[in-house]
N, C-alpha and C positions, 0 to 999 in steps of 0.2 A: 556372546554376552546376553544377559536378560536385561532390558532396556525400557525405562516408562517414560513416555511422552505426554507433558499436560498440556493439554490443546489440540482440534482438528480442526481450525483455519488451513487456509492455503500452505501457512510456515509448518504448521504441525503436520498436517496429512502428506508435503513433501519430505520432510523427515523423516514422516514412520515408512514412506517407502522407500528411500534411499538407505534406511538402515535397517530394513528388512530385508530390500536386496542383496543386503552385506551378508547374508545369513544369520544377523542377529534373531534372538526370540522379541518382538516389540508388542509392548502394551498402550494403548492408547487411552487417556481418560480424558473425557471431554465430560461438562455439565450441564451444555446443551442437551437435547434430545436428538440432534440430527450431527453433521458436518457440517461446518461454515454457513452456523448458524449467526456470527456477529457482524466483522468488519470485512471479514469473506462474501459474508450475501451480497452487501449492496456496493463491491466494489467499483471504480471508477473505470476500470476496463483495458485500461493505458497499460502496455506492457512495454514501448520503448518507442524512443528514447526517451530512457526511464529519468533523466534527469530534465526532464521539460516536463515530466506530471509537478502540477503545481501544488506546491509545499515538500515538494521532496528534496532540498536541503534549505538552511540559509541564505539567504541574499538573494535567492530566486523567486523572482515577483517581484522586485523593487525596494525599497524601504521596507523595514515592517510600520504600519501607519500606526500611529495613537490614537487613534480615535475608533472606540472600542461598543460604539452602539449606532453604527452607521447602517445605512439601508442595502448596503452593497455585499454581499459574497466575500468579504473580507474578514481579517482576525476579527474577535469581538470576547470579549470577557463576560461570561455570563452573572449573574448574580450567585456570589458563592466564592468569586473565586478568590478574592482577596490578596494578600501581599505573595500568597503562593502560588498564584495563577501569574502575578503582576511578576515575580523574581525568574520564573520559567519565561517567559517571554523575552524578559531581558538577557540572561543566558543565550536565548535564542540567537536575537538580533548579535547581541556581541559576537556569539559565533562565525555569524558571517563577515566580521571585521578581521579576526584573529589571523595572526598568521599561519595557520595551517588549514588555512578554509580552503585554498587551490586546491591544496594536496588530498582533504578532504573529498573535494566534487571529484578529484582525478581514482579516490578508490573506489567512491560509490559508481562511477560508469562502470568501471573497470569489473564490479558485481554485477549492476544492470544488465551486460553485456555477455559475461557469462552466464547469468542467469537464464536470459533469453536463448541463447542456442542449447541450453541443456531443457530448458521448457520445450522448446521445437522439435527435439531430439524424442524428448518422453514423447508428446504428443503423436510424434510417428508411430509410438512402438508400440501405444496404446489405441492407434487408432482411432481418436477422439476427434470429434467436431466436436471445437471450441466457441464458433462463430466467430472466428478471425477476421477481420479487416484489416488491410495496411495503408500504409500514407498517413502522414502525420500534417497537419500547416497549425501552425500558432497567427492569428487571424491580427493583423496591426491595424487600427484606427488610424493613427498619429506616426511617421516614423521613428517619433523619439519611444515609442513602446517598446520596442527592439531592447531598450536600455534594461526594459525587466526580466528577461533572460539572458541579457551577457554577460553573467557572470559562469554560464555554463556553456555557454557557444564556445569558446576556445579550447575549452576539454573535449568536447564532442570533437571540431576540429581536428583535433591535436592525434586525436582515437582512430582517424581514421570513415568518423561517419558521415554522411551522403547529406550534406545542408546546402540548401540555397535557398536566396533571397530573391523572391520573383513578386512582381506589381500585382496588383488588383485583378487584373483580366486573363492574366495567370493564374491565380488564386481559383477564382472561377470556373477555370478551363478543367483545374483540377478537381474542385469540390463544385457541381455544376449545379447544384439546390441553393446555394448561398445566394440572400438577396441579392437583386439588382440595387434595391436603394438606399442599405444601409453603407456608410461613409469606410470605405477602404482603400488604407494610402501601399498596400501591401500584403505579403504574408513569409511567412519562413518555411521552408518545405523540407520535411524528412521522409523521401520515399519510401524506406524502408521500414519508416515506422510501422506498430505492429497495437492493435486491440486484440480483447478477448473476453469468452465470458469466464470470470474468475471461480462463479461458482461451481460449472458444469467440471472443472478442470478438477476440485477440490475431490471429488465426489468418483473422476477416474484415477485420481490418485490412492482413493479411499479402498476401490474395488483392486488396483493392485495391488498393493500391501498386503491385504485377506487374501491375495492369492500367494503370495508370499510368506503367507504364515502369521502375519499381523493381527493385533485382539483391540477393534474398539467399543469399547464402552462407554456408554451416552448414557446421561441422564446420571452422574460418579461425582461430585465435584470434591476435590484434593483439599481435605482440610489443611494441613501446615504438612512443612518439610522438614528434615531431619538436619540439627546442624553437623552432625556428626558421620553420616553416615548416607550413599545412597538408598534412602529410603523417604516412603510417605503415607500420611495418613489419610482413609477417604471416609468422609462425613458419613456419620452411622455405622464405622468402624471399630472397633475396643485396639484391638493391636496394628500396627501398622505394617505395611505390604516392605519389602525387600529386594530389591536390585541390583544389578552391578553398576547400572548408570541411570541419571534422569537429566531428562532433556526437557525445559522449562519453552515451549512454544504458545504461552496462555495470553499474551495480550499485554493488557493492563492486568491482569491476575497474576502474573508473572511478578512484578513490582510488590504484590500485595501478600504473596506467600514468600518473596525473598527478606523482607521489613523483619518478621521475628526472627531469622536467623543470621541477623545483622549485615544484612548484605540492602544495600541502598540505590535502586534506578531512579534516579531524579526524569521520571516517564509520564508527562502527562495524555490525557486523553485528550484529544484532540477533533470535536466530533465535525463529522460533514453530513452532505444530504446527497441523496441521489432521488431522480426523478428519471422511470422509464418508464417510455410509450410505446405503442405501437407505430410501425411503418403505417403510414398512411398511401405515400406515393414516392416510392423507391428514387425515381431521379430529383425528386425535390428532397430526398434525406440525405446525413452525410452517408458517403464511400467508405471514408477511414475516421479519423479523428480530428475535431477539430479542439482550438486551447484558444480563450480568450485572457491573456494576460493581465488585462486590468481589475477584472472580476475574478479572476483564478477560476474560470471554469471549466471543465473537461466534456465537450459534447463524442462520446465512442457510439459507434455504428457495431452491435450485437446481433449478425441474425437479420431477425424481422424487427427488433426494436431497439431504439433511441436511447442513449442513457446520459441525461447532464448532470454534471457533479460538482458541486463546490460547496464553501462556505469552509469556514474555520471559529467555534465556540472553544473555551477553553474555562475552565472551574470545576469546580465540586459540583453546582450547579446543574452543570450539563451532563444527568445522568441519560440513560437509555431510556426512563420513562418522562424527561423534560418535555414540556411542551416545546414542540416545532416552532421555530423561529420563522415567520409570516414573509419577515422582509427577504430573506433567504431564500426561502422556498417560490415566492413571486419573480427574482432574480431568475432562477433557475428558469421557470416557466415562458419567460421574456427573452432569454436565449435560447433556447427553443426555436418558439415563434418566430423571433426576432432574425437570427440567421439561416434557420430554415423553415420560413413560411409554408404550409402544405405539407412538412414534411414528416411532423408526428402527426397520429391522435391524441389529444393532451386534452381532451372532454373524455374517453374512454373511459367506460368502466376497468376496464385494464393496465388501467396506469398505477404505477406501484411509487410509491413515496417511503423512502427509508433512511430512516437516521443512527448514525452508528458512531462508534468511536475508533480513532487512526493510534494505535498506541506508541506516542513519538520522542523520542530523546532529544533533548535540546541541541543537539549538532547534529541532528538530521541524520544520523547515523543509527544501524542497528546494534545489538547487543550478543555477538558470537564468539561463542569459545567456554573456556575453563571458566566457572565462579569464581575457585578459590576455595571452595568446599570438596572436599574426595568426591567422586563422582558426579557431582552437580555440573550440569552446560548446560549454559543460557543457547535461544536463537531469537531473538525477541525484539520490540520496540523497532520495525520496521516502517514505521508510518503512513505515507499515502502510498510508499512504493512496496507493500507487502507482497502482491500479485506481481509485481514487475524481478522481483530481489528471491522469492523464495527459493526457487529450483536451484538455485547455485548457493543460496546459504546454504541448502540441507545437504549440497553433495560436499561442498568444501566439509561443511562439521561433521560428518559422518565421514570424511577421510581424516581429520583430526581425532576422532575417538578411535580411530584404527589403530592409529602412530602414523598415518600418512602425510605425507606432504602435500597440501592440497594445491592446488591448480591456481589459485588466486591468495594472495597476500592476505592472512585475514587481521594482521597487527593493527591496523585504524579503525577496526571493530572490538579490541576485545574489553570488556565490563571492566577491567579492572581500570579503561580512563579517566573514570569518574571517583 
């Protein structure tokens, strides 16, 4: 089959290799001028246990709080976002009340999961240094913080995965840079936990596809789609290009080209920050990953450099040229410092500050399978877990465009729940 994919993020450039390895012909259009140019660059690094990266479903983190212009790392509504920003939030939260919110977090591991041994898998076959770290601990102040991830502890659990609840001087033992004198009544431990750098992986996924026979074109953006027909049109085009299949992996563009041909992702953008530094002094930085649950921060150990990540903006507001949110970015900086003293450069001229958007569907869930249009499959609206979820969206839908049966249940993903 002749097959176009819009997007070369992590979701896109696993796609066009998983269905170039099929022997399809695949064309790749991206608007950037590079690969994982948007919410690829500066992702948070967390590959698993993909359901402890924070915001990667409902009800994880605690409450969703109302208070929408605080100084902390938390939701916030920017200016702009109005009753539409205010009515996504609320779906949100409801989500994690409904009765199918178990079942939910029970399919997203169950993705997570496969995604990570088929990411581990590629990465052998590719021979890539990813800058992987393992070890995972979510860092408790309070023992009652525990309460912000139990909604997902008992699915992990239940999975089969490697959790324990060890004290302070444990904690420690394990991440051996973490203050001496900041207040720790504990921590949660996932050995197996797994970082990476999400960009490097994008860019060897990129080169095997090309080897596989794969065509991307950067710098192409897909004006509209066909409702009628696998086809699209790309900006500064008269007649429009023709396929047998399109595979919508663009993000929030995804939402944006599906509106005129009546198809509706209720997908907001959901933007975060990251701040990497450089190693300053290897046994004062983290080993593996560390998650502070109250801030929703993600501190991953890349290599030679540091990467924290949090914050959650949501509006029309918060485009990609919005001004940096100060109290955000200071949070970020203070987690750092704060849990590993000595253990960035975070004066560096080498420090990268990036703000981007997490493209997320109100149940936390991604967007895989048939449209509803001949030819048209979504893989889309994967949110903070894009890098954690892709490898096994792209192999499951790429055995569903086969006629295959794929490996993983993909019914609690498909577009048509909305």
């Amino acid at each position: 089959m002749q097959i176009a994919i819009v997007g070369a993020g992590i979701v896109g450039a696993a796609t066009a290799y998983e269905l170039a390895a099929d022997g399809h012909q695949v064309t790749v259009f991206e608007q950037r001028a590079a690969a994982a140019e948007e919410a690829s660059f500066g992702s948070a690094g967390m590959l698993a246990p993909s359901l402890l990266v924070p915001w990667a479903a409902p009800g994880i983190g605690g409450p969703l709080r109302r208070q929408i212009r605080g100084t902390n790392a938390t939701p916030r509504l920017t200016s702009g976002a109005g009753m539409t920003g205010l009515g996504w939030l609320w779906r949100w939260s409801r989500a994690a009340r409904g009765p199918d919110a178990q079942a939910r977090l029970g399919a997203l591991q169950r993705l997570g999961s496969y995604s990570l041994e088929r990411t581990r898998a590629l990465a052998q076959r590719f021979e890539a240094d990813l800058e992987t770290s393992r070890g995972t601990l979510v860092l408790l102040r309070r023992p009652q913080d525990l309460q912000r991830v139990q909604p997902a502890l008992q699915v992990l659990r239940d999975a089969g995965v490697a959790l324990s609840e060890v004290d302070a001087a444990t904690a420690r033992l394990i991440e051996p840079g973490l203050a001496a004198d900041v207040p720790l009544a504990g921590a949660l431990h996932a050995p197996d936990g797994e970082a990476g750098n999400c960009r490097l992986f994008v860019h060897a996924l990129r080169q095997a596809a090309q080897s596989q026979g794969a065509r991307f074109l950067f710098s192409t953006r897909v004006h509209s789609l066909s409702a009628r027909s696998a086809s699209l049109r790309i900006e500064g085009e008269d007649a429009p290009r023709h396929f047998d299949a399109v595979v919508l992996c663009a993000g929030l563009a995804s939402a944006a080209l599906l509106r005129p041909v009546g198809l509706r992702l209720p997908m907001a953008g959901v933007h975060g920050y990251t701040v990497s530094a450089p190693v300053r002094e290897d046994t004062h930085a983290p080993q593996g990953t560390v998650i502070d649950p109250v801030h929703r921060i993600t501190i991953t150990r890349q290599g030679q450099r540091v990467r924290a990540s949090g914050g959650a903006e949501i509006g029309r507001g918060a485009s990609s040229h919005h001004a940096h949110h100060a109290p955000t970015l200071q949070t970020l900086y203070l987690a750092l410092s704060g849990w590993f003293p000595g253990g960035a450069l975070t004066s560096s001229p080498q420090v990268q500050v990036w703000r981007g958007a997490r493209p997320t569907l109100p149940d936390g869930a991604p967007a895989i399978g048939a449209s509803g249009i001949s030819g048209l499959w979504l893989n889309a609206g994967h949110g903070a877990c894009g890098w954690a979820q892709a490898c096994g969206s792209a192999r499951a839908l790429a055995d569903l465009i086969a006629q295959r049966t794929p490996a993983i249940d993909l019914q609690p993903f498909a577009p048509q729940r909305f």
